[in-house]
N, C-alpha and C positions, 0 to 999 in steps of 0.2 A: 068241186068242178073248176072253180078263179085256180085255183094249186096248178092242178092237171092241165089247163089250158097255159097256164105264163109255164108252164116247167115245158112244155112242147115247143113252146114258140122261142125259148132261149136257149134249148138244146138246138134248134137247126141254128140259131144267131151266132152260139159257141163254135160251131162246126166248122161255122165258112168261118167267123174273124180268126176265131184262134188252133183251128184244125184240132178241135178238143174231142180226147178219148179218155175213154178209162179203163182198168184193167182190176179182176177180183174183185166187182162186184158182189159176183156166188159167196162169198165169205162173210156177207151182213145176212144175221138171218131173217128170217120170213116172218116173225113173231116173235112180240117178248120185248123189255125192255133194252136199248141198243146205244150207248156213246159212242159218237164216231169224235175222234181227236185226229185233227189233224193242224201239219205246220199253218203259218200263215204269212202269205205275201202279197198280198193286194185285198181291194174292198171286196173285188169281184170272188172273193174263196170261197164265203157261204153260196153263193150260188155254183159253184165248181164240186162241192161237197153232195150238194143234191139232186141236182137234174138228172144223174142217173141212177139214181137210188128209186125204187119200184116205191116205197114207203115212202110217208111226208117227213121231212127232215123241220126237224123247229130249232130255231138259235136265240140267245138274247139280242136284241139289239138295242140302242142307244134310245130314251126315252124320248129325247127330242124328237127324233123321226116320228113319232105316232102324234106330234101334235100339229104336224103339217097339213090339210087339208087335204081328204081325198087321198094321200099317199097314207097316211098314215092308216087309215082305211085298209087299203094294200097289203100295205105291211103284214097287219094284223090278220088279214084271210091269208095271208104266205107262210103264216106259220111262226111267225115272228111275237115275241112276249118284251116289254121294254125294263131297261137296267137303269137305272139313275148314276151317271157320271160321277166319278170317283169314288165308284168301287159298288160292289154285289151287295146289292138289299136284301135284307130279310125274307123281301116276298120274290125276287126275282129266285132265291135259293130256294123258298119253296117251290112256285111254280115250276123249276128245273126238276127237283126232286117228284112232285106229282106228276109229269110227263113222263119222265122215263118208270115210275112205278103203276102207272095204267099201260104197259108196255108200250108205249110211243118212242120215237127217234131224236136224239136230241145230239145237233152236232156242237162242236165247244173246238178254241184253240188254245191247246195248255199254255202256249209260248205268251199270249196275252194281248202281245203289239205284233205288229209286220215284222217278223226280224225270224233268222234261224238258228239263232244261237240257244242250243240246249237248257245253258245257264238261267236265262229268263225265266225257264219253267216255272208256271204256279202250281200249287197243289189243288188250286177247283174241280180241275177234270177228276182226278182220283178221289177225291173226298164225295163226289157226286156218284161217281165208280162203284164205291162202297159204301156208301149211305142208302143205294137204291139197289143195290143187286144188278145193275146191269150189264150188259156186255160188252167190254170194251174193243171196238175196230179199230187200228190204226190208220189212219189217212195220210197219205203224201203226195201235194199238189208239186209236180215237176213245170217250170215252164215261167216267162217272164211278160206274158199277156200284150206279146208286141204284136199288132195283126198279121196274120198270115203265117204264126211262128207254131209250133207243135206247142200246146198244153195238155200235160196227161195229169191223169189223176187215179190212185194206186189204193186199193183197202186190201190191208193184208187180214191175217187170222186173226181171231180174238185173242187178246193177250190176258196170260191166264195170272188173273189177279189173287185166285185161292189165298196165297202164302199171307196175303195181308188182312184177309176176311177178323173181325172180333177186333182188330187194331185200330186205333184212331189216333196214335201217340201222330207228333210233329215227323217224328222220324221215319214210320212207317210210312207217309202223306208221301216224304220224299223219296224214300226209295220207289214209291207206287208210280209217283211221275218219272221220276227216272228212268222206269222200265218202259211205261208208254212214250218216251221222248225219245230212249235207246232204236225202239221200233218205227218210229217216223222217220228217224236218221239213218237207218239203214238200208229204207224202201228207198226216200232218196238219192242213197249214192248208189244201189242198186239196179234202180228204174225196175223194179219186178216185187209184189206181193210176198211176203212173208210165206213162210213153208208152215210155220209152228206157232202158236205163241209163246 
């Protein structure tokens, strides 16, 4: 109910500061495990990623933040599980992997940091990809969160990971992010949902 009530009351805040829409929703499905990867350029992304997604979206977030008082509280009914600063813990790898394999939603940004350069790509998203059978969405937040500016936000179709299924080599990892980085960058310069994956 804390979920459903703060994702309504920042979906209308979205609307008036940043004229926020989205496009290809219908393309995350209704059940089943789901990674939605998308770019990332501001704090405000996991929240751009979720508010219109019907399902709970969960993300890691920064351990610090849950030892805040009250907020951290927050956090933790939002969906939120904490990472320990420099670098993916053991348990936050598990915790990822049990969410998306009890079919839950779990968004992730391959890129890492704020930035949209392909290059940065990590291999987490796809290693979680295919570690857990899920299905990957591509995400592409368009827009620079200045108020009153147009922010949209794009999921295309599931990007079909088959080719890499039984592989866990380093090079497989890469081509796997590759292909989901391929698809965020094209939503973006496109501004329209993916036909295929």
């Amino acid at each position: 109910m804390i979920y459903i009530f703060c994702r309504a009351v920042v979906r209308g805040v979205f609307a008036i500061l940043y004229r926020f829409e989205s496009d290809g929703v219908h393309n995350i499905p209704s059940e089943g495990g789901v990674l939605i990867c998308s770019n990332h350029i501001s704090v405000r992304d996991p929240i751009s990623v979720g508010i219109h997604v019907k399902r709970q979206v969960k993300f890691m977030a920064k351990a610090e933040l849950f030892k805040i008082p009250g907020f951290g509280w927050l956090v933790h009914k939002l969906g939120a599980f904490p990472v320990k600063r420099g670098g993916v813990s053991k348990d936050a790898i598990k915790t990822a992997l049990t969410i998306l394999r009890q079919g839950e939603i779990m968004g992730i940004f391959p890129e890492g940091t704020r930035n949209s350069d392909s290059t940065a790509a990590k291999r987490g998203a796809a290693s979680f990809a295919l570690r857990s059978g899920a299905t990957v969405i591509p995400a592409a937040i368009i827009g620079d969160y200045k108020p009153f500016r147009k922010v949209k936000i794009i999921y295309g179709a599931p990007v079909d990971m088959s080719e890499f299924e039984g592989n866990k080599s380093p090079e497989a990892l890469d081509a796997a992010t590759e292909k989901i980085m391929t698809k965020i960058h094209e939503m973006r310069a496109s501004g329209n949902p993916t036909v295929s994956g």
